[in-house]
py3Dmol code that shows the C-alpha trace and the ligand (Angstrom):
import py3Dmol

protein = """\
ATOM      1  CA  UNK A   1      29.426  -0.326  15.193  1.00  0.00           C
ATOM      2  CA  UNK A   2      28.190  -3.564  15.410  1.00  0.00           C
ATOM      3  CA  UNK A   3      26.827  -4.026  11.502  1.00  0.00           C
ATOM      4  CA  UNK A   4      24.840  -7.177  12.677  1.00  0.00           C
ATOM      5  CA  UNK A   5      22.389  -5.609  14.600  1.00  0.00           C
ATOM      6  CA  UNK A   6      19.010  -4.855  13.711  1.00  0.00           C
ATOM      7  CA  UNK A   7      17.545  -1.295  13.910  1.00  0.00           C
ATOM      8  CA  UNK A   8      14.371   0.103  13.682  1.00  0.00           C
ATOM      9  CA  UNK A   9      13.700   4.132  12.978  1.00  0.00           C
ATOM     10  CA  UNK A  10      10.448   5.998  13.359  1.00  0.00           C
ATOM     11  CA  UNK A  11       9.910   9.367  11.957  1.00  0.00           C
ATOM     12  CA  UNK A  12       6.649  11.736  10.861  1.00  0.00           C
ATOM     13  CA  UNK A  13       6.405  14.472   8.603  1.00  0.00           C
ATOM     14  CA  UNK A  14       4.931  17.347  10.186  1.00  0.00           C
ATOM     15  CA  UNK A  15       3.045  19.130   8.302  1.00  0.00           C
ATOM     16  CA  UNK A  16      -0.582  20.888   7.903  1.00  0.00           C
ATOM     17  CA  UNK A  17      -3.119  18.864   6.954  1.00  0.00           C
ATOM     18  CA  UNK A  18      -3.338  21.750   4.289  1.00  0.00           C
ATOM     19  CA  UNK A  19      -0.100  20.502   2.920  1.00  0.00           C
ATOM     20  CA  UNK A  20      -1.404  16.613   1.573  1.00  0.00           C
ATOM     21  CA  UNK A  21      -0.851  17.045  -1.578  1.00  0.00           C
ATOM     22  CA  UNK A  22      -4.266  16.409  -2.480  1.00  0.00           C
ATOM     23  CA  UNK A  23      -5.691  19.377  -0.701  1.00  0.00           C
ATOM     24  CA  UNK A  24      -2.551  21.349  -1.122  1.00  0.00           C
ATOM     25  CA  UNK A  25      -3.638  21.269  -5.373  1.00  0.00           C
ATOM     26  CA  UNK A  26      -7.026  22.663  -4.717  1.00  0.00           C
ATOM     27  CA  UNK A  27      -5.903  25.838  -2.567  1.00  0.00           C
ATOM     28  CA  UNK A  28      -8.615  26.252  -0.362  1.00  0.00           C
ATOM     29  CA  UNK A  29      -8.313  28.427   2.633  1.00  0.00           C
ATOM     30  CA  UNK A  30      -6.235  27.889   5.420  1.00  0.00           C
ATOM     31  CA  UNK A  31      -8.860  28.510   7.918  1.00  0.00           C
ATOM     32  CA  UNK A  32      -9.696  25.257   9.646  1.00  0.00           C
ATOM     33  CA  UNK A  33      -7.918  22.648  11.344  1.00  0.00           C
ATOM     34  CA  UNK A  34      -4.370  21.940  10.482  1.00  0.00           C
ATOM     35  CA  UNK A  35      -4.786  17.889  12.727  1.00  0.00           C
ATOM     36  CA  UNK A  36      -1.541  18.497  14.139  1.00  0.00           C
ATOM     37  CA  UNK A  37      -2.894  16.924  17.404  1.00  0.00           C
ATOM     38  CA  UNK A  38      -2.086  13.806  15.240  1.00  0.00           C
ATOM     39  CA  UNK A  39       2.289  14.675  16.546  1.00  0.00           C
ATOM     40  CA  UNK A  40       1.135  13.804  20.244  1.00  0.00           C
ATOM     41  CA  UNK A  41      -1.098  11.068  19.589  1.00  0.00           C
ATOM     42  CA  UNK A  42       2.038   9.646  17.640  1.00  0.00           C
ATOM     43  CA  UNK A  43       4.505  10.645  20.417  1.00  0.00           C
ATOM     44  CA  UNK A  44       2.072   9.030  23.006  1.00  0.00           C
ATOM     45  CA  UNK A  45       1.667   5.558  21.494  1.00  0.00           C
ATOM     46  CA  UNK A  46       6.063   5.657  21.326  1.00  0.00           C
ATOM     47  CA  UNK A  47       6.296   6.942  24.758  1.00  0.00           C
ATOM     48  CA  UNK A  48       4.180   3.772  25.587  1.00  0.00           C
ATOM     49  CA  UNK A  49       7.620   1.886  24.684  1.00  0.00           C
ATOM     50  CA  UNK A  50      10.333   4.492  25.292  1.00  0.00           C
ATOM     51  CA  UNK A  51      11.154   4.652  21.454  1.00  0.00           C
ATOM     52  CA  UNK A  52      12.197   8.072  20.017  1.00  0.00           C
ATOM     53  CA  UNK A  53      11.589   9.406  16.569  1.00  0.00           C
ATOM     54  CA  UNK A  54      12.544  11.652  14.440  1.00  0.00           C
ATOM     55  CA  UNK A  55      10.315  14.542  13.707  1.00  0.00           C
ATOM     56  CA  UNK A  56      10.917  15.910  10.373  1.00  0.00           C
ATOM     57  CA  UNK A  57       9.302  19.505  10.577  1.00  0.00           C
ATOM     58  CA  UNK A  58       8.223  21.574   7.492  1.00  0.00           C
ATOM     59  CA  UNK A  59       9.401  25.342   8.216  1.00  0.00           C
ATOM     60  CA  UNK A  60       5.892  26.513   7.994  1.00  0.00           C
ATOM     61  CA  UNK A  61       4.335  24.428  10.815  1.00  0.00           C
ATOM     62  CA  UNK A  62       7.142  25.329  12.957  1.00  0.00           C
ATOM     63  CA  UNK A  63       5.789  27.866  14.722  1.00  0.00           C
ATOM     64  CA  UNK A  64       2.276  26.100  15.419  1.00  0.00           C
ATOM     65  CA  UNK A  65       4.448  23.247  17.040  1.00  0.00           C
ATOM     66  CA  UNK A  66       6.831  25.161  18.983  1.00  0.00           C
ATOM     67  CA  UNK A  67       5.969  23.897  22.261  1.00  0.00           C
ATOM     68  CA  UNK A  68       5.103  20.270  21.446  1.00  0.00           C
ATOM     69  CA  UNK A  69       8.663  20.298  19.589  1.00  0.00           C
ATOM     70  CA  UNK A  70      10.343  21.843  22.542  1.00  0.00           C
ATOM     71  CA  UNK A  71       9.256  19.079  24.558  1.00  0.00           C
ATOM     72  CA  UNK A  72       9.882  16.631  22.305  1.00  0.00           C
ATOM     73  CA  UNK A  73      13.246  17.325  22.229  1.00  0.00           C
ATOM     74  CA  UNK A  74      14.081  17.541  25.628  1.00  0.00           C
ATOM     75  CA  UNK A  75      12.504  13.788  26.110  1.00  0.00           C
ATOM     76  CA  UNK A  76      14.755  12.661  23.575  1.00  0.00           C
ATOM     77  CA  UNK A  77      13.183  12.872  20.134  1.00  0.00           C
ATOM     78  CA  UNK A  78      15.321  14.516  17.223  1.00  0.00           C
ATOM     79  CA  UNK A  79      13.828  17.373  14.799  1.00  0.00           C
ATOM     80  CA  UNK A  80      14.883  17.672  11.115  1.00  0.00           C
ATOM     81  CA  UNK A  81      13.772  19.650   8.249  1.00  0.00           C
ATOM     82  CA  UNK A  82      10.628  18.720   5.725  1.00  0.00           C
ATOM     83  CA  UNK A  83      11.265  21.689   3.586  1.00  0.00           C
ATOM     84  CA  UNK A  84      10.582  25.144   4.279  1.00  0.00           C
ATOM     85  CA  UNK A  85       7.088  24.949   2.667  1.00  0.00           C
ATOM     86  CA  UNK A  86       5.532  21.546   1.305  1.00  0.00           C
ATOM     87  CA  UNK A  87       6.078  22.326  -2.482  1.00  0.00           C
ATOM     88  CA  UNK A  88       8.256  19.792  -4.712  1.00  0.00           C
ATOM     89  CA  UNK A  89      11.782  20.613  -4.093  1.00  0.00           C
ATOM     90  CA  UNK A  90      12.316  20.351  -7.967  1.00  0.00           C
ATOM     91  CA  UNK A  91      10.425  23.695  -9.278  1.00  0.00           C
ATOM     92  CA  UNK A  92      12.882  26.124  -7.989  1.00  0.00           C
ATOM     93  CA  UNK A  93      16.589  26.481  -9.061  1.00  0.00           C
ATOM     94  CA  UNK A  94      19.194  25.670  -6.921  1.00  0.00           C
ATOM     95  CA  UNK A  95      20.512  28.682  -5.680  1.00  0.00           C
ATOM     96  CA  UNK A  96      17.016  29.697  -4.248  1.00  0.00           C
ATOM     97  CA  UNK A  97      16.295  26.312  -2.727  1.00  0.00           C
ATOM     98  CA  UNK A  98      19.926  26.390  -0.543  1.00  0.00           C
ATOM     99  CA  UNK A  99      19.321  30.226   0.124  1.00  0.00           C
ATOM    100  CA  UNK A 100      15.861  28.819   1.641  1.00  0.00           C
ATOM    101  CA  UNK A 101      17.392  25.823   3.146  1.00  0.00           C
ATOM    102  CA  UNK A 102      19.864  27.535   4.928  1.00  0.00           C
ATOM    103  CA  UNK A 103      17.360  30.216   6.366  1.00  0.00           C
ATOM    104  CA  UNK A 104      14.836  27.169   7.726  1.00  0.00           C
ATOM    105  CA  UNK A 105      18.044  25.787   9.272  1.00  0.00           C
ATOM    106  CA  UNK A 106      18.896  28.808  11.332  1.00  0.00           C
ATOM    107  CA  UNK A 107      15.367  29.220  12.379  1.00  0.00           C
ATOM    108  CA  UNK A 108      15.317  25.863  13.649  1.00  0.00           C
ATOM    109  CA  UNK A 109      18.385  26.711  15.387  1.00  0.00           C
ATOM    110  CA  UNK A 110      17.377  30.021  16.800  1.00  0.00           C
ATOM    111  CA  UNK A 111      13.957  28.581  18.034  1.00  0.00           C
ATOM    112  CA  UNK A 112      14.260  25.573  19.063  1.00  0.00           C
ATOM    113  CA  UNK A 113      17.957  25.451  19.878  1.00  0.00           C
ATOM    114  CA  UNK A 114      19.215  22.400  17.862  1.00  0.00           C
ATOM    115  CA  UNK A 115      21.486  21.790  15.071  1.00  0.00           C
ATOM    116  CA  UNK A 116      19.257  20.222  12.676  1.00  0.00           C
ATOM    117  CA  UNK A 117      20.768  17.273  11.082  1.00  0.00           C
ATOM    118  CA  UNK A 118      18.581  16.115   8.120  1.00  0.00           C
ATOM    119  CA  UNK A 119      16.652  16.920   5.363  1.00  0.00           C
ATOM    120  CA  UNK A 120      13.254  14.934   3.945  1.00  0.00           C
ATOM    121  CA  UNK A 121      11.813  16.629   0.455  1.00  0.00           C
ATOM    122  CA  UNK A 122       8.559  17.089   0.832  1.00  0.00           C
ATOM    123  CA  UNK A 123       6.909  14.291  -1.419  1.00  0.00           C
ATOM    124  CA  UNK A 124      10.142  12.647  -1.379  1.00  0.00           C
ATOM    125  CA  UNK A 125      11.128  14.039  -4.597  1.00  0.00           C
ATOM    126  CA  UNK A 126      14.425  14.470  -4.975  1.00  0.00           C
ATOM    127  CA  UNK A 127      17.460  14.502  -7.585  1.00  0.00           C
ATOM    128  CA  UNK A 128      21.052  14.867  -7.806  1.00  0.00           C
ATOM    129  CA  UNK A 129      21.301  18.541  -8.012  1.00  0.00           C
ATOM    130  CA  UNK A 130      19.051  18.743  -4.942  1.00  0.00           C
ATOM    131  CA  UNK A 131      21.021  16.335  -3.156  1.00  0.00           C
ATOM    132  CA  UNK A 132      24.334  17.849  -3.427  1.00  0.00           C
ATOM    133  CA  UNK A 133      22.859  20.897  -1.679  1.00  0.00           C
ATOM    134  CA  UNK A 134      21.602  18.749   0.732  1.00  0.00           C
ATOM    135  CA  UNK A 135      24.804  17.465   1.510  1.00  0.00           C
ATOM    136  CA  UNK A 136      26.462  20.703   1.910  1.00  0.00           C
ATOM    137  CA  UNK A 137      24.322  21.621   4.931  1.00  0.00           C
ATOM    138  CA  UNK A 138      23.142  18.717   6.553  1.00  0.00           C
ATOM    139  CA  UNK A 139      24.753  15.284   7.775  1.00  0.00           C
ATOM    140  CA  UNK A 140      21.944  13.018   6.103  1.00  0.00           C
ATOM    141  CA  UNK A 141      19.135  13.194   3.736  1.00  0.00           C
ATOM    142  CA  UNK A 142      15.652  10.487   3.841  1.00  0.00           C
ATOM    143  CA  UNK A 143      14.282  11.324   0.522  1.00  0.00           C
ATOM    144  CA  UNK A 144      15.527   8.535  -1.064  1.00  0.00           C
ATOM    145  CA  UNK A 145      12.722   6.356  -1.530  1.00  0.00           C
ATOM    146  CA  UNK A 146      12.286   3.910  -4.570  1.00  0.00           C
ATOM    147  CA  UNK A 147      14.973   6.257  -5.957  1.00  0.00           C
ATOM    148  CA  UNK A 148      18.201   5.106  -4.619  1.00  0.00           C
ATOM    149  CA  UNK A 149      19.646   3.587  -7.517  1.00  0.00           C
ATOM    150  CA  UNK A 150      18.748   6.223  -9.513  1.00  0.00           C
ATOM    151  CA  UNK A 151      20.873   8.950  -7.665  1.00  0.00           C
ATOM    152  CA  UNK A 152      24.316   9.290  -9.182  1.00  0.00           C
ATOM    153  CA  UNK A 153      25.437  10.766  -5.985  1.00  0.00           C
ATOM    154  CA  UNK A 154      24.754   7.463  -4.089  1.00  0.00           C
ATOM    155  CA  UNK A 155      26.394   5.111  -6.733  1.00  0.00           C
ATOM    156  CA  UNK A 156      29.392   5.413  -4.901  1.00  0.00           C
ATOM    157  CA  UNK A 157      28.197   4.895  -1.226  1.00  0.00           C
ATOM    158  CA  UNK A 158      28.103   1.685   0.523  1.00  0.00           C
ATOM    159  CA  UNK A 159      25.269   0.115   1.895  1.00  0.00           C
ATOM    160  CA  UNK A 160      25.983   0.070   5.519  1.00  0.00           C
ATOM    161  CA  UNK A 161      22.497  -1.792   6.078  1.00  0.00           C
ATOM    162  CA  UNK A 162      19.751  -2.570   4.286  1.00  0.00           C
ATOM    163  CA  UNK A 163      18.815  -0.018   2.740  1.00  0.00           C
ATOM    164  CA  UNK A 164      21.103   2.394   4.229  1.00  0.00           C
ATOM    165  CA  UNK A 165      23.829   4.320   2.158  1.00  0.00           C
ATOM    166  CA  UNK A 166      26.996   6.672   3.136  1.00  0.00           C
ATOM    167  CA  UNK A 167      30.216   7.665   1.516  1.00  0.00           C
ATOM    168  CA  UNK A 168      31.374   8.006   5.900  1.00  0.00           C
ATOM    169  CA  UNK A 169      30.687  11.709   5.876  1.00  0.00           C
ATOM    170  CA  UNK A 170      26.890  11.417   4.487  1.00  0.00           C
ATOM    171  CA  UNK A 171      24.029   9.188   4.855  1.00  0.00           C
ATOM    172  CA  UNK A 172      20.780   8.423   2.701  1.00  0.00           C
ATOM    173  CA  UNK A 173      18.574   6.579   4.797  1.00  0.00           C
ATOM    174  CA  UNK A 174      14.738   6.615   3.321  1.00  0.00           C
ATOM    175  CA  UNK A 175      12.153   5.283   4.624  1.00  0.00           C
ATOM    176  CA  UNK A 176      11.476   1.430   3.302  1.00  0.00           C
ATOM    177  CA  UNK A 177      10.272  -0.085   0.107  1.00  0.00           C
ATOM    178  CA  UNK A 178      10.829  -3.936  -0.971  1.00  0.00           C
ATOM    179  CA  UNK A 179      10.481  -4.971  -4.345  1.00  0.00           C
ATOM    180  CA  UNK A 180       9.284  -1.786  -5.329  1.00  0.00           C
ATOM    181  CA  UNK A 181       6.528  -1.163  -3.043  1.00  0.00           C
ATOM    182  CA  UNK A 182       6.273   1.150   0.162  1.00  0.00           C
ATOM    183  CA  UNK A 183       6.112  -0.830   3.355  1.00  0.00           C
ATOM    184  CA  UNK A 184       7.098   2.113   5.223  1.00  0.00           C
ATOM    185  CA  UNK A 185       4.102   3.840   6.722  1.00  0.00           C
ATOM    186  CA  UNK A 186       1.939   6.943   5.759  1.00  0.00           C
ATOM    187  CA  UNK A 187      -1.061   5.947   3.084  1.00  0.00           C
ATOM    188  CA  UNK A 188       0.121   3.156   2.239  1.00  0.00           C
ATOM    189  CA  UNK A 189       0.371   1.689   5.203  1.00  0.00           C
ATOM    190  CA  UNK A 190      -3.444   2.759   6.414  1.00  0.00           C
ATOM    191  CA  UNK A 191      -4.779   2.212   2.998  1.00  0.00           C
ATOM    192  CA  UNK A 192      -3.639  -1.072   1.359  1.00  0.00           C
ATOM    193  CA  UNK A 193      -5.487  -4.231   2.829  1.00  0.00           C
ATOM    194  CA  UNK A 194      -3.769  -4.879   6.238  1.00  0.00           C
ATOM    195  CA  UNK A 195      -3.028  -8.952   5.658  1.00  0.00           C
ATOM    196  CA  UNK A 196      -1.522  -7.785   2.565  1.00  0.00           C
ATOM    197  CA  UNK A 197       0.634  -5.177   4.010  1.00  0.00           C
ATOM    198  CA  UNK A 198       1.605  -7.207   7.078  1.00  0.00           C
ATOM    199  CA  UNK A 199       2.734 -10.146   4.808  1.00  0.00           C
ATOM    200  CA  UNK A 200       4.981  -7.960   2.966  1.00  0.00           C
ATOM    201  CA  UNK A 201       6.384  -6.262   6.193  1.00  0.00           C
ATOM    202  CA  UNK A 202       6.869 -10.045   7.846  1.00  0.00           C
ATOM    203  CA  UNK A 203       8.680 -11.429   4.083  1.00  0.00           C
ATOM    204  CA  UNK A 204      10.879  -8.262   4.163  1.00  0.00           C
ATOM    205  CA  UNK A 205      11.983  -8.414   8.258  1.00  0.00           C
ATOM    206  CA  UNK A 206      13.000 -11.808   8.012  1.00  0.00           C
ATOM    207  CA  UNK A 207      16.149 -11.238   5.807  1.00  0.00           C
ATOM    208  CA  UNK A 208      16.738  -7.400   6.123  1.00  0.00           C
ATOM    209  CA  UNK A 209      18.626  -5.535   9.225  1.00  0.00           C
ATOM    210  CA  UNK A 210      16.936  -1.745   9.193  1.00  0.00           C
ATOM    211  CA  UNK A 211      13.454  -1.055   9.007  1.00  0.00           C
ATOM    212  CA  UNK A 212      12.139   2.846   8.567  1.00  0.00           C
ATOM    213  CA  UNK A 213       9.081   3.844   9.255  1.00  0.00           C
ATOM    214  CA  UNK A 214       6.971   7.377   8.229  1.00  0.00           C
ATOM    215  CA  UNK A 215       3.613   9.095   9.024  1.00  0.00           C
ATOM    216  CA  UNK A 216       1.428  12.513   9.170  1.00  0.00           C
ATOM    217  CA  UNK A 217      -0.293  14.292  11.674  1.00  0.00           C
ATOM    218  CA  UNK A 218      -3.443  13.717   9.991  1.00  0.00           C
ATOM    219  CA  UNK A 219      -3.035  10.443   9.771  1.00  0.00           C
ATOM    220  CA  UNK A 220      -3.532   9.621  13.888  1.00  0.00           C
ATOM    221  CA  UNK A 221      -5.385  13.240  14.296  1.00  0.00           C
ATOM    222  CA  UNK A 222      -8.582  12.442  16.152  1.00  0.00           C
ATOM    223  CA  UNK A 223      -9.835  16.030  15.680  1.00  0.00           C
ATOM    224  CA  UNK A 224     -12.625  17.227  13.012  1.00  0.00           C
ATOM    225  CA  UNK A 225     -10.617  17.514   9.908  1.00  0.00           C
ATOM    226  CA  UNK A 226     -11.543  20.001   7.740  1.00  0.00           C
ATOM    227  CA  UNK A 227     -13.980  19.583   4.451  1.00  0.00           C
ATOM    228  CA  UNK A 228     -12.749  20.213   1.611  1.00  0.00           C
ATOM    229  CA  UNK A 229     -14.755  19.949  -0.998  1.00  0.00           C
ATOM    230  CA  UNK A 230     -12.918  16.964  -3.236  1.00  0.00           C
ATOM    231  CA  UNK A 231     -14.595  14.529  -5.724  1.00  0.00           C
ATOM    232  CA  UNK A 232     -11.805  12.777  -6.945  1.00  0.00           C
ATOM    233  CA  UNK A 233     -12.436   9.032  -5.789  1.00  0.00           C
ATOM    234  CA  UNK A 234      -8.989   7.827  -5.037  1.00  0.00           C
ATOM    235  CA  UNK A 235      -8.208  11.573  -2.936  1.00  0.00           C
ATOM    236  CA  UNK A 236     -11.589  10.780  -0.963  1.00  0.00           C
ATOM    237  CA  UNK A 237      -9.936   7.295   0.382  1.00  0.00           C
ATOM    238  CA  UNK A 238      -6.906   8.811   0.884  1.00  0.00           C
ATOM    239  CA  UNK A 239      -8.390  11.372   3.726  1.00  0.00           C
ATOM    240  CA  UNK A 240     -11.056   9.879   4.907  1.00  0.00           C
ATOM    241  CA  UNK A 241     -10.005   5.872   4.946  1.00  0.00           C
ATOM    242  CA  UNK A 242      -8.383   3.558   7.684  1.00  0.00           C
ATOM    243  CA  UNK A 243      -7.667   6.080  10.113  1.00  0.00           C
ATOM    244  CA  UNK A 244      -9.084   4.267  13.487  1.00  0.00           C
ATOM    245  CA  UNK A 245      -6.944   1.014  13.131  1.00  0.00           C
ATOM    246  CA  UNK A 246      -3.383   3.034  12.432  1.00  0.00           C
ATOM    247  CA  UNK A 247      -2.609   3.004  15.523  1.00  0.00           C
ATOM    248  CA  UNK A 248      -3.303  -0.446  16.441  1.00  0.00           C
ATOM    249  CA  UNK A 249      -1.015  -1.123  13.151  1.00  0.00           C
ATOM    250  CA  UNK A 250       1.681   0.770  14.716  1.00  0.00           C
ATOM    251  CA  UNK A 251       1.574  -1.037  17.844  1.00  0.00           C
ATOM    252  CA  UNK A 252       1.567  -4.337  15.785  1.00  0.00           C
ATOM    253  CA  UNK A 253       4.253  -3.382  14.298  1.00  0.00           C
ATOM    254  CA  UNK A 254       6.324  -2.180  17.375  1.00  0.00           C
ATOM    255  CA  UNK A 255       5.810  -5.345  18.812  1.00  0.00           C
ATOM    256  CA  UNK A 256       6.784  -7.641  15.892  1.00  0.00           C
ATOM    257  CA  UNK A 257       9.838  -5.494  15.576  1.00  0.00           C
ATOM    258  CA  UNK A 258      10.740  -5.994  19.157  1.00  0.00           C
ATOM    259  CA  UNK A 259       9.838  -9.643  19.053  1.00  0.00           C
ATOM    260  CA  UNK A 260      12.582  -9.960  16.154  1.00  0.00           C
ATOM    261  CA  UNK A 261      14.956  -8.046  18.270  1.00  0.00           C
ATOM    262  CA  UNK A 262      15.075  -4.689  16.176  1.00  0.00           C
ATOM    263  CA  UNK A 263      16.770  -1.890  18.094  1.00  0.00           C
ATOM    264  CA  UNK A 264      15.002   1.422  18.063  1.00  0.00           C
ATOM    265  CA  UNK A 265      16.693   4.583  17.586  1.00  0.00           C
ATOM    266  CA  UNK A 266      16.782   7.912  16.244  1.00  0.00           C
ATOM    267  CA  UNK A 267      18.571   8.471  12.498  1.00  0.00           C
ATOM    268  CA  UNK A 268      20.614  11.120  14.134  1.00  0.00           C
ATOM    269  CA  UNK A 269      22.241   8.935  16.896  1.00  0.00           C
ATOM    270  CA  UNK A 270      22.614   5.814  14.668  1.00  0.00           C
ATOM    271  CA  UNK A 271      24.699   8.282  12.485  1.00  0.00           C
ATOM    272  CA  UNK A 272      26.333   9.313  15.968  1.00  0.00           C
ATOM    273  CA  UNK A 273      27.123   5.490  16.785  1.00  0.00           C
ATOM    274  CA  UNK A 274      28.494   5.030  12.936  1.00  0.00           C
ATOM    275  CA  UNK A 275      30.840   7.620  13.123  1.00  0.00           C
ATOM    276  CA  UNK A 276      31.866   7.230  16.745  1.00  0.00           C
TER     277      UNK A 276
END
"""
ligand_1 = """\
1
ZN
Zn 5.321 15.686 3.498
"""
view = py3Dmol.view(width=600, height=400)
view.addModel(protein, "pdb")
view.setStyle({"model": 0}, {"cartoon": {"style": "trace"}})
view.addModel(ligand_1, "xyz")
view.setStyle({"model": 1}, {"stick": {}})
view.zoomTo()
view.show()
């Protein structure tokens, strides 16, 4: 594999809009609108440039996305695993968390016919414990994020590109911070002040080779979404702020990553070419 070249991966969490965190905290009942019209308003701004993605799938909004997934798939998008429910991975011991792991596996398999291949935690919180398991049952994991020098696991691996680690059998490839700060996607993309974000996006693509991006279904959902009653301040920006211009953001970003010659493709065949 040609080491010099430039890729670019896209990938969404799918998951309720019941899951953000935020909500998630508060319990309320699951009775309105889980926004996961938000997976083909994502999939329709990349079919607009033939890119594929990765669709990491929580086990619970499986079944509400059978059909959407199915096609997906057969146009040439990958599905991996968000967790089999959208807790934090680190509350339950380890033996539960693989018994559960494996299970969401083999329902993937059974229906939607796929080998699932990778694993995000749900929050992205992850340790070594967690990670070993990970490894046992699935070819890469993208939890990584801030944390990769944290990970004992991944002091050994070599950085393949930027921001991409593997010991040849397994790969951690989150989705990207520089200099500490998420330039990635999801909030943080819609909510920090878009000169500001683009700056750090343009600094970081001129010297770096891979570039990962992440969002929600909510996040490009142009359906109702449900209210909740929250009166936190920062939780009220974070789902109700910046939604219109994502997707223009996206497309900015598509096309400044094409302009700088960044290949797009999916985690699971970059980890195909690596070990061909
Ligand atoms: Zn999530």
């Amino acid at each position: 594999m040609n080491t010099l070249t430039k890729y670019a991966f896209f990938t969404m969490d799918i998951e309720s809009f019941y899951d953000t965190s935020c909500v998630r905290k508060r319990n309320p009942k699951r009775i309105g609108n889980n926004c996961y019209d938000g997976v083909e308003n994502y999939l329709n701004i990349l079919d607009k440039y033939n890119i594929k993605s990765t669709l990491f799938t929580v086990d619970s909004s499986l079944d509400d996305n059978v059909d959407t997934l199915k096609n997906a798939i057969e146009n040439g998008h990958k599905v991996s695993l968000h967790g089999y429910l959208h807790d934090s991975i680190l509350n339950i011991d380890n033996e539960e968390f693989e018994d559960k792991l494996v299970k969401a596996k083999n329902r993937f398999k059974d229906i939607l016919n796929i080998d699932v291949e990778g694993f995000r935690a749900p929050m992205f919180k992850i340790n070594n414990y967690k990670l070993n398991i990970i490894k046992k049952h699935f070819k890469y994991d993208s939890s990584a994020l801030y944390n990769t020098n944290k990970l004992d696991e991944l002091k050994s691996y070599k950085e393949l590109n930027d921001n991409i680690y593997t010991d040849n059998l397994f790969y951690e490839i989150p989705p990207t911070s520089f200099k500490g700060s998420n330039i990635g996607g999801g909030a943080f993309m819609r909510l920090t002040p878009w000169v500001i974000m683009k700056h750090k996006i343009m600094k970081y693509l001129k010297n770096h080779n891979s570039y990962v991006f992440y969002i929600h279904p909510f996040e490009l959902s142009k359906s109702k979404k449900p209210n909740i009653k929250i009166f936190n301040p920062l939780d009220i920006i974070y789902l109700k702020a910046n939604f219109k211009s994502y997707p223009k953001k996206i497309e900015w970003l598509i096309n400044y990553l094409k302009d700088n010659r960044f290949e797009f493709i999916t985690i699971e065949d970059y980890i195909k070419k690596a070990t061909a």
